[in-house]
C-alpha positions as CSV (number, residue, x, y, z in Angstrom):
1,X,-36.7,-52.8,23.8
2,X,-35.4,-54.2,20.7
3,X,-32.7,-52.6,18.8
4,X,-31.7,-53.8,15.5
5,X,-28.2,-51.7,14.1
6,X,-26.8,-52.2,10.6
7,X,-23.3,-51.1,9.8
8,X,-20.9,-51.8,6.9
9,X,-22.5,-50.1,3.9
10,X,-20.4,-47.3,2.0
11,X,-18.9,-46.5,-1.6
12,X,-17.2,-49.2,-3.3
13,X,-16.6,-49.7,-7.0
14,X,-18.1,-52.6,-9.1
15,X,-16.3,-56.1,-8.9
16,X,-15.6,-54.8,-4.9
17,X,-16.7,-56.2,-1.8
18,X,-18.7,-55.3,1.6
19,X,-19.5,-57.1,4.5
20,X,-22.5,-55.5,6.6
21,X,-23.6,-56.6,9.8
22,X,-26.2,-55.8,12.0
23,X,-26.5,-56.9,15.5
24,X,-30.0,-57.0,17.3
25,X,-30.4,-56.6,20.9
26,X,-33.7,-57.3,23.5
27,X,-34.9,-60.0,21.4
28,X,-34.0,-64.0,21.6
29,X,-31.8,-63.7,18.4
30,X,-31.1,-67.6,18.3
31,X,-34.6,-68.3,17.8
32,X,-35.3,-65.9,15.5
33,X,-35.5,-65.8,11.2
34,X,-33.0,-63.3,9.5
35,X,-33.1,-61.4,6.4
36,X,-31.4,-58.9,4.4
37,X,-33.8,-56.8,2.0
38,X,-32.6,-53.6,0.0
39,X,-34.5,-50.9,-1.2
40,X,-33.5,-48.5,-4.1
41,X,-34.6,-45.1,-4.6
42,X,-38.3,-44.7,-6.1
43,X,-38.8,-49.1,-5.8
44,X,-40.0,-51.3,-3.5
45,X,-37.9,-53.3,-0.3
46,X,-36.8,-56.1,-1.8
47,X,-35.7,-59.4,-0.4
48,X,-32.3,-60.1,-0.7
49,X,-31.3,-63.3,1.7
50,X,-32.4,-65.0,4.8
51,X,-31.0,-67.4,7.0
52,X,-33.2,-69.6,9.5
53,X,-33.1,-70.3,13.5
54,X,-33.6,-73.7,13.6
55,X,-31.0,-75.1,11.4
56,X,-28.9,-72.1,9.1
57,X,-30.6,-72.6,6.4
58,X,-30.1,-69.6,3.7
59,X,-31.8,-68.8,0.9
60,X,-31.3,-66.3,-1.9
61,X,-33.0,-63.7,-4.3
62,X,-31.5,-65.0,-7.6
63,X,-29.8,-61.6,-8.6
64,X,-27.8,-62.3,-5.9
65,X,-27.2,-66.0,-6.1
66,X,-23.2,-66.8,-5.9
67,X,-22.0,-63.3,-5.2
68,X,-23.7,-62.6,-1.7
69,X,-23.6,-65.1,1.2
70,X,-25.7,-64.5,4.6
71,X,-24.4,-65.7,8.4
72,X,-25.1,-65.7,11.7
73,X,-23.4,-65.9,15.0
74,X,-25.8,-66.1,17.6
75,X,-22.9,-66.0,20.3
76,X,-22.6,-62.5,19.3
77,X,-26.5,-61.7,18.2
78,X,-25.0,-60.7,14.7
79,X,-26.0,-61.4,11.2
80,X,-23.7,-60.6,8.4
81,X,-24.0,-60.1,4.5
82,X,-20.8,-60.5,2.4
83,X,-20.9,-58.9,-0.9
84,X,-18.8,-59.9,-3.4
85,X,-18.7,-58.9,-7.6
86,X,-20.9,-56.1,-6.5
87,X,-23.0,-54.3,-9.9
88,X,-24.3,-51.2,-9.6
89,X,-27.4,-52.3,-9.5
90,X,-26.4,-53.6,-5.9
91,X,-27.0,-50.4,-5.2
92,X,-29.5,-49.1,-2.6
93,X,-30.3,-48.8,1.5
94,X,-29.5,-52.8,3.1
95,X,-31.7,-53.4,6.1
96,X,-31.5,-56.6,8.2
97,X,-35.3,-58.1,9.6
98,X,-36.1,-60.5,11.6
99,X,-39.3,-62.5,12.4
100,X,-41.3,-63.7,15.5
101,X,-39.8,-65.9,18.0
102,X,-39.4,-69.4,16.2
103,X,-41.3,-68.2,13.3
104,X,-41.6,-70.6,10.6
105,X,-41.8,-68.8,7.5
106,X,-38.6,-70.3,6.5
107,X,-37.3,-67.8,3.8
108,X,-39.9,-65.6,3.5
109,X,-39.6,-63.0,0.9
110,X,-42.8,-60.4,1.9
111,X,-41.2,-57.8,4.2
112,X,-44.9,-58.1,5.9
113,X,-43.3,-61.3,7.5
114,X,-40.8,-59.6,9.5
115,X,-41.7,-57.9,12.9
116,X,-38.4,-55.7,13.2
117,X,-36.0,-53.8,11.1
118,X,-32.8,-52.3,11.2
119,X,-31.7,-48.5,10.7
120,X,-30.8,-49.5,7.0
121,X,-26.9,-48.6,5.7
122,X,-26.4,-47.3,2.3
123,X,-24.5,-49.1,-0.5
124,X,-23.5,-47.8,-3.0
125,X,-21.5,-49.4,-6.2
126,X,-19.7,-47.1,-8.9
127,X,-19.4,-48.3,-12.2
């Protein structure tokens, strides 16, 4: 079955860094879309980045434009999320998606476009 595991959230104070990763299992991870969305308490999941299959293509929710930078490694089955400058309004539940096999909804910013989800990690960013 697929498993999707996030790790790497925790307490950090603004201007600080994280790096989370998550690493998927049971699915073909090369071929699949990635994201990052965050949800804080009493709002919506919201997108945060997304990386493609086909060529590593990212793409970025503009709060977080030159501060967080999404990877893969599909040797490993692993997509990552570095964090730098964190705000406190960083702060919230991260939880990695990813799509269908070969999907091609490059980017994609609904959560509705994402089949499977990770655990979530918590982030949180003191002022």
């Amino acid at each position: 079955q697929v498993q999707m595991v996030d790790s790497g959230g925790g307490l950090v104070q603004a201007g600080g860094s994280l790096r989370l990763t998550c690493v998927a299992s049971g699915l073909t991870f090369s071929s699949r879309n990635m994201a990052w969305f965050r949800q804080a308490p009493g709002k919506e999941r919201a997108f945060v980045a997304a990386i493609t299959w086909s060529d590593g293509t990212t793409f970025y929710a503009d709060s977080v434009k030159g501060r967080f930078t999404i990877s893969r490694d599909n040797a490993k089955n692993t997509v990552y999320l570095q964090m730098n400058s964190l705000k406190p309004e960083d702060t919230a539940v991260y939880y990695c998606a990813a799509q269908n096999y070969r999907g091609t909804s490059y980017g994609a910013t609904n959560p509705y476009e994402y089949n499977y989800w990770g655990q979530g990690t918590q982030v949180t960013v003191s002022s």
